[in-house]
Chimera marker file (.cmm) of the C-alpha trace (Angstrom):
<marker_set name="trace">
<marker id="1" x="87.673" y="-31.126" z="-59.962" r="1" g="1" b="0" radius="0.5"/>
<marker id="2" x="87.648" y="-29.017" z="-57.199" r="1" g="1" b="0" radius="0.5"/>
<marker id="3" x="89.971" y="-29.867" z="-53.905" r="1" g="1" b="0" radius="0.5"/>
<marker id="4" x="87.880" y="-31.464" z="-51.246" r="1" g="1" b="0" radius="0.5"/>
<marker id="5" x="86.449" y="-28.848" z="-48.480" r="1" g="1" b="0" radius="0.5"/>
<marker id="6" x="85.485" y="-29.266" z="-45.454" r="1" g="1" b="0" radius="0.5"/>
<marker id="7" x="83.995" y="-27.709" z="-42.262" r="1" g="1" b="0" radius="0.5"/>
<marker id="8" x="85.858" y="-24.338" z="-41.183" r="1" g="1" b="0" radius="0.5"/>
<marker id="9" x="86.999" y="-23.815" z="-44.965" r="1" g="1" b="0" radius="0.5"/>
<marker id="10" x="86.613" y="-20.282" z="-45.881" r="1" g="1" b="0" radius="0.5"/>
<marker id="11" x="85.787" y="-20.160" z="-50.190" r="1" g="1" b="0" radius="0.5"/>
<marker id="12" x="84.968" y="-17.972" z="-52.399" r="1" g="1" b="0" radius="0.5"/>
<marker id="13" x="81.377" y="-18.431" z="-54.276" r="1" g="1" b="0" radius="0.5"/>
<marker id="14" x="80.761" y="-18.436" z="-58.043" r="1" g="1" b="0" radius="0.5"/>
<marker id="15" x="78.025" y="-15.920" z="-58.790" r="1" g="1" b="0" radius="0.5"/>
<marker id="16" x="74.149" y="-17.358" z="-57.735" r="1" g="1" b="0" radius="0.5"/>
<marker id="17" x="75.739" y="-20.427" z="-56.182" r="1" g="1" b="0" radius="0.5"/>
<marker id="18" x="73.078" y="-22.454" z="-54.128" r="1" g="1" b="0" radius="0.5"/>
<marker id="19" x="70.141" y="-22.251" z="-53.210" r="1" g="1" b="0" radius="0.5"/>
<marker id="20" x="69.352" y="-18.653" z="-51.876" r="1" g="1" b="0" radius="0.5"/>
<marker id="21" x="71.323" y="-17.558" z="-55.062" r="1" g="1" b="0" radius="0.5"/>
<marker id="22" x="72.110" y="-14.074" z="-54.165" r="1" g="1" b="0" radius="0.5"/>
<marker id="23" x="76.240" y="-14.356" z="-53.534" r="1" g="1" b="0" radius="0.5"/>
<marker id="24" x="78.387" y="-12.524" z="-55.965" r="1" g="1" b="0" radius="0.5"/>
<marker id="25" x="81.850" y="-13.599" z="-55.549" r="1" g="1" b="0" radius="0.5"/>
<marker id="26" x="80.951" y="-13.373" z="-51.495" r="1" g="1" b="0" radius="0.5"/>
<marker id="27" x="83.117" y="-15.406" z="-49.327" r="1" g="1" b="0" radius="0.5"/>
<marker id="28" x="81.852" y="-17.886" z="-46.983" r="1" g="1" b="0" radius="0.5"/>
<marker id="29" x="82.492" y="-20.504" z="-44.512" r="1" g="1" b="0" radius="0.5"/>
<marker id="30" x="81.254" y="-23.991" z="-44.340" r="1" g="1" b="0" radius="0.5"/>
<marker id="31" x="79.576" y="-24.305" z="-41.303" r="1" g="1" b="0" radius="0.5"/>
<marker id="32" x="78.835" y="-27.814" z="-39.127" r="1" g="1" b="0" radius="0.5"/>
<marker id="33" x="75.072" y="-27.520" z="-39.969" r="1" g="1" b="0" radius="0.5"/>
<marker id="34" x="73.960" y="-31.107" z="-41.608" r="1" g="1" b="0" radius="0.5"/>
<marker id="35" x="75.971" y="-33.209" z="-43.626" r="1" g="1" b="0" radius="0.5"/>
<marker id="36" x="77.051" y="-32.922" z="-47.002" r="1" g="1" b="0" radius="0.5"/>
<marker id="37" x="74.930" y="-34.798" z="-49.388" r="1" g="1" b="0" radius="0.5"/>
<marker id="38" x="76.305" y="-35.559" z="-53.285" r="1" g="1" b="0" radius="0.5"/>
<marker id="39" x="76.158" y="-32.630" z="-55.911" r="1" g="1" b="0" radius="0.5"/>
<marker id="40" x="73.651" y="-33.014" z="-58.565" r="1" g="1" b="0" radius="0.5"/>
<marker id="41" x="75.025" y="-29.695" z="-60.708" r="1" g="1" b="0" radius="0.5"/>
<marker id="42" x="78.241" y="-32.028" z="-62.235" r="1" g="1" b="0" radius="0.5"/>
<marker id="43" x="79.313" y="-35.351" z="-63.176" r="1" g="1" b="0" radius="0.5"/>
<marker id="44" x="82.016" y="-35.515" z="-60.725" r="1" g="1" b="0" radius="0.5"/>
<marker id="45" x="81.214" y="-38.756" z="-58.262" r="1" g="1" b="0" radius="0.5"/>
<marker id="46" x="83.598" y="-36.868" z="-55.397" r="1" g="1" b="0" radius="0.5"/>
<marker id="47" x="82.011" y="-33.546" z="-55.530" r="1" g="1" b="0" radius="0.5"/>
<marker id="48" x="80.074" y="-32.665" z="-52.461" r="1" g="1" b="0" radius="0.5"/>
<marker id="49" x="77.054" y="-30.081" z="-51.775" r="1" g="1" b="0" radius="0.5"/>
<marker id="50" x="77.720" y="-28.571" z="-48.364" r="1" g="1" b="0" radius="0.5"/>
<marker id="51" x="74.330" y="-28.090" z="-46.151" r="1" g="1" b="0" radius="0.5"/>
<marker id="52" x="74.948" y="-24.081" z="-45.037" r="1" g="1" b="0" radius="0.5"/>
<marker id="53" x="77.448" y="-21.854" z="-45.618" r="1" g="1" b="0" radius="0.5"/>
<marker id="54" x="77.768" y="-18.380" z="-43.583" r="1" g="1" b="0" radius="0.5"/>
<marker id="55" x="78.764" y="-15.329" z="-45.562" r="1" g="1" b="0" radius="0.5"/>
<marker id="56" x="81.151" y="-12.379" z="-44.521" r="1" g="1" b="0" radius="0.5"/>
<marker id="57" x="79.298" y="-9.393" z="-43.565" r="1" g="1" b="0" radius="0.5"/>
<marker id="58" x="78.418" y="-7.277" z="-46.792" r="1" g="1" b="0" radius="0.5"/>
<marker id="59" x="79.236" y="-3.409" z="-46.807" r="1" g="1" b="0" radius="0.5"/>
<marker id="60" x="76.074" y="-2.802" z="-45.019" r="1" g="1" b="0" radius="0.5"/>
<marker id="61" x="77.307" y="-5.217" z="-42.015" r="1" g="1" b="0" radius="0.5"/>
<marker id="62" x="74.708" y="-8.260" z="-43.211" r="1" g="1" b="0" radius="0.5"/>
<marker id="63" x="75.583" y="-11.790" z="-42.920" r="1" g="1" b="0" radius="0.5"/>
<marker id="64" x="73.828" y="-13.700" z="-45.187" r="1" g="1" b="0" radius="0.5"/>
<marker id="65" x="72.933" y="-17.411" z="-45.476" r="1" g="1" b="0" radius="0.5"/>
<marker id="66" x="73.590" y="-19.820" z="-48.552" r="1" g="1" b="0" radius="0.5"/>
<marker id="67" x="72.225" y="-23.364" z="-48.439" r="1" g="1" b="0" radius="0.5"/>
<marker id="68" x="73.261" y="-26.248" z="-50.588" r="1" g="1" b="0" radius="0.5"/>
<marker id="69" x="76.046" y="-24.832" z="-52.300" r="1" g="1" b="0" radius="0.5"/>
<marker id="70" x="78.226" y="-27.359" z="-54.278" r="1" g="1" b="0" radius="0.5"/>
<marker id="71" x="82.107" y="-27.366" z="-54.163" r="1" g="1" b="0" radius="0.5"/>
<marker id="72" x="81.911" y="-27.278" z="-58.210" r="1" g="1" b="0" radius="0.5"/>
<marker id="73" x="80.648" y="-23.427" z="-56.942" r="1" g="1" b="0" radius="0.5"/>
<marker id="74" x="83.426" y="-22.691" z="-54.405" r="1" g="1" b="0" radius="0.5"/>
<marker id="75" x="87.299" y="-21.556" z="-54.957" r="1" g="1" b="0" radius="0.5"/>
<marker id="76" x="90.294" y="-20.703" z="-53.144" r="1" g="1" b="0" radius="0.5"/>
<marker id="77" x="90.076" y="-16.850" z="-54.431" r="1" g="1" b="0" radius="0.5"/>
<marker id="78" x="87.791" y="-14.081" z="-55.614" r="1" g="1" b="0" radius="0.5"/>
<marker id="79" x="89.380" y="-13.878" z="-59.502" r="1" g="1" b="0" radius="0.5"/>
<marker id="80" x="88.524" y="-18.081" z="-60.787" r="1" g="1" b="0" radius="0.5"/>
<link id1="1" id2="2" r="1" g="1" b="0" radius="0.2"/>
<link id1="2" id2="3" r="1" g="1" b="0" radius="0.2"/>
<link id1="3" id2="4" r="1" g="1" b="0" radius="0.2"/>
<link id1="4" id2="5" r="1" g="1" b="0" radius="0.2"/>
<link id1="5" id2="6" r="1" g="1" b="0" radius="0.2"/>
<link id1="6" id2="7" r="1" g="1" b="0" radius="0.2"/>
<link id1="7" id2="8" r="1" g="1" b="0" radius="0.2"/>
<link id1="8" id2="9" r="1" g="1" b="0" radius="0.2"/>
<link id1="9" id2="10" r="1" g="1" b="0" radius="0.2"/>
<link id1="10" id2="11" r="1" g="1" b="0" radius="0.2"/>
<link id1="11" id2="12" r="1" g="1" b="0" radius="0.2"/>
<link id1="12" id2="13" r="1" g="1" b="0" radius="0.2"/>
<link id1="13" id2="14" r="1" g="1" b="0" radius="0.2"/>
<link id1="14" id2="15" r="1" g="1" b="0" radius="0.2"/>
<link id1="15" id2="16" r="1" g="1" b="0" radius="0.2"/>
<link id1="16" id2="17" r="1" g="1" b="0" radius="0.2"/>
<link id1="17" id2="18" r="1" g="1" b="0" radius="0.2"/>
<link id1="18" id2="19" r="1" g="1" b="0" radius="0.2"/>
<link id1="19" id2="20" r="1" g="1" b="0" radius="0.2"/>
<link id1="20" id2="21" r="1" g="1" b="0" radius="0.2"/>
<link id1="21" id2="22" r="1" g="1" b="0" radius="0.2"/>
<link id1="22" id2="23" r="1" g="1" b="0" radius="0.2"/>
<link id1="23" id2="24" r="1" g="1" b="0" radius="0.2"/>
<link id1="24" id2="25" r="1" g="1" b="0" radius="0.2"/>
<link id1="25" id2="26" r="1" g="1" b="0" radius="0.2"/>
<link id1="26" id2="27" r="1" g="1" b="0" radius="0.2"/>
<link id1="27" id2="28" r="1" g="1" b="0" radius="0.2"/>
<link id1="28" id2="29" r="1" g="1" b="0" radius="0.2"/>
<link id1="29" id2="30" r="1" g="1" b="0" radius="0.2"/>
<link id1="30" id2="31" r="1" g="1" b="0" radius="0.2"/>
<link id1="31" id2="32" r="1" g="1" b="0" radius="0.2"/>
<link id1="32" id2="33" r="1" g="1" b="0" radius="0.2"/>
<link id1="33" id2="34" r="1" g="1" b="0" radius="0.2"/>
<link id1="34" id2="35" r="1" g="1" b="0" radius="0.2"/>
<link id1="35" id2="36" r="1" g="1" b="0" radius="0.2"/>
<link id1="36" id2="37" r="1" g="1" b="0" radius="0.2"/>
<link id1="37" id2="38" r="1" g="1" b="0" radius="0.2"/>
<link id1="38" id2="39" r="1" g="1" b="0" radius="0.2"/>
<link id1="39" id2="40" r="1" g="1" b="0" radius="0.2"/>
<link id1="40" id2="41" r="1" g="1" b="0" radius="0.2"/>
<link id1="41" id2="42" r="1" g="1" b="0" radius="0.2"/>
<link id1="42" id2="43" r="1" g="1" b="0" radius="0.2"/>
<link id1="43" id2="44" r="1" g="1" b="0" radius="0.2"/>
<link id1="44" id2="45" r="1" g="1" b="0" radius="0.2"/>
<link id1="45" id2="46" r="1" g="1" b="0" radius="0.2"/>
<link id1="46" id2="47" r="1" g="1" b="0" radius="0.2"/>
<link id1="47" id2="48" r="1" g="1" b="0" radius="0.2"/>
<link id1="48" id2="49" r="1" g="1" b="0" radius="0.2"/>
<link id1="49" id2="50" r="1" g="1" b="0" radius="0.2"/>
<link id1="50" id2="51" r="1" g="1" b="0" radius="0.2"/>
<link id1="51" id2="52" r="1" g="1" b="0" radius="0.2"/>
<link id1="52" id2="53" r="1" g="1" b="0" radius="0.2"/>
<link id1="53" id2="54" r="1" g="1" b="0" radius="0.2"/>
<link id1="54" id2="55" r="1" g="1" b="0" radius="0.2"/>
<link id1="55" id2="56" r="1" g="1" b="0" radius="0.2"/>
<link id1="56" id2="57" r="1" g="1" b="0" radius="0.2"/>
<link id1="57" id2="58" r="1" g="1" b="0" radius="0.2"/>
<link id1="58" id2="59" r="1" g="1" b="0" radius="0.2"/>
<link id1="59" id2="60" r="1" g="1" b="0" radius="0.2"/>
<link id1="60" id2="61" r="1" g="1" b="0" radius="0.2"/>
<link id1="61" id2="62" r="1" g="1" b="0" radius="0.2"/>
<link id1="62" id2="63" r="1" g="1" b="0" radius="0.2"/>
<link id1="63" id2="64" r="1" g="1" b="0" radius="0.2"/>
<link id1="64" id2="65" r="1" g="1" b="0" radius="0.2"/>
<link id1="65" id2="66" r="1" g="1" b="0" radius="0.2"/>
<link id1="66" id2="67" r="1" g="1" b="0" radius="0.2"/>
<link id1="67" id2="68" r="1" g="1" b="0" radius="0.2"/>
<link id1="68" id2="69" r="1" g="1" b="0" radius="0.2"/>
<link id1="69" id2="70" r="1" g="1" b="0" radius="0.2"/>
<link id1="70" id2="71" r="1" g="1" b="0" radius="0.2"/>
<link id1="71" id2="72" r="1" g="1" b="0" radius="0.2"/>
<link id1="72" id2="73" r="1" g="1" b="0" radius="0.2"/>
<link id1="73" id2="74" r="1" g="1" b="0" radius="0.2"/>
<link id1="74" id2="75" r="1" g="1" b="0" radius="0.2"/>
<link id1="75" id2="76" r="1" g="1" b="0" radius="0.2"/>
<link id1="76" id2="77" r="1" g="1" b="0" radius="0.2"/>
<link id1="77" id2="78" r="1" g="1" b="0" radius="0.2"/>
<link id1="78" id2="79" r="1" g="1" b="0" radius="0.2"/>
<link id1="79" id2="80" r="1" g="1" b="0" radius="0.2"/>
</marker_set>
């Protein structure tokens, strides 16, 4: 299983991970916006599915939004 994240982590995304879906490999940070609730994409009992996560501005200078994004969805670099 993934390693256990928490807020401040900056992670990399696996492609349509959460809810807005639109991420590409886009890293993001956890933010302190709710509490994490338990995944319901894996078996895993000690994964977690993080409230809001805050992308890095895209090449046109966005920052976009991702809610509800699992840590079965999130690594420590852009190649996993």
């Amino acid at each position: 299983m993934s390693k256990r994240r928490k807020i401040g982590d900056w992670v990399w995304l696996s492609k349509n991970a959460g809810f807005v879906g639109e991420s590409n490999r886009l890293k993001a940070e956890i933010k302190p916006e709710g509490d994490f609730s338990p995944c319901f994409l894996c078996d895993d009992e000690d994964c977690r599915e993080w409230v809001t996560l805050w992308t890095e501005p895209d090449e046109d200078g966005k920052i976009h939004m991702l809610c509800h994004v699992s840590e079965c969805h999130m690594f420590d670099n852009p190649q996993h």
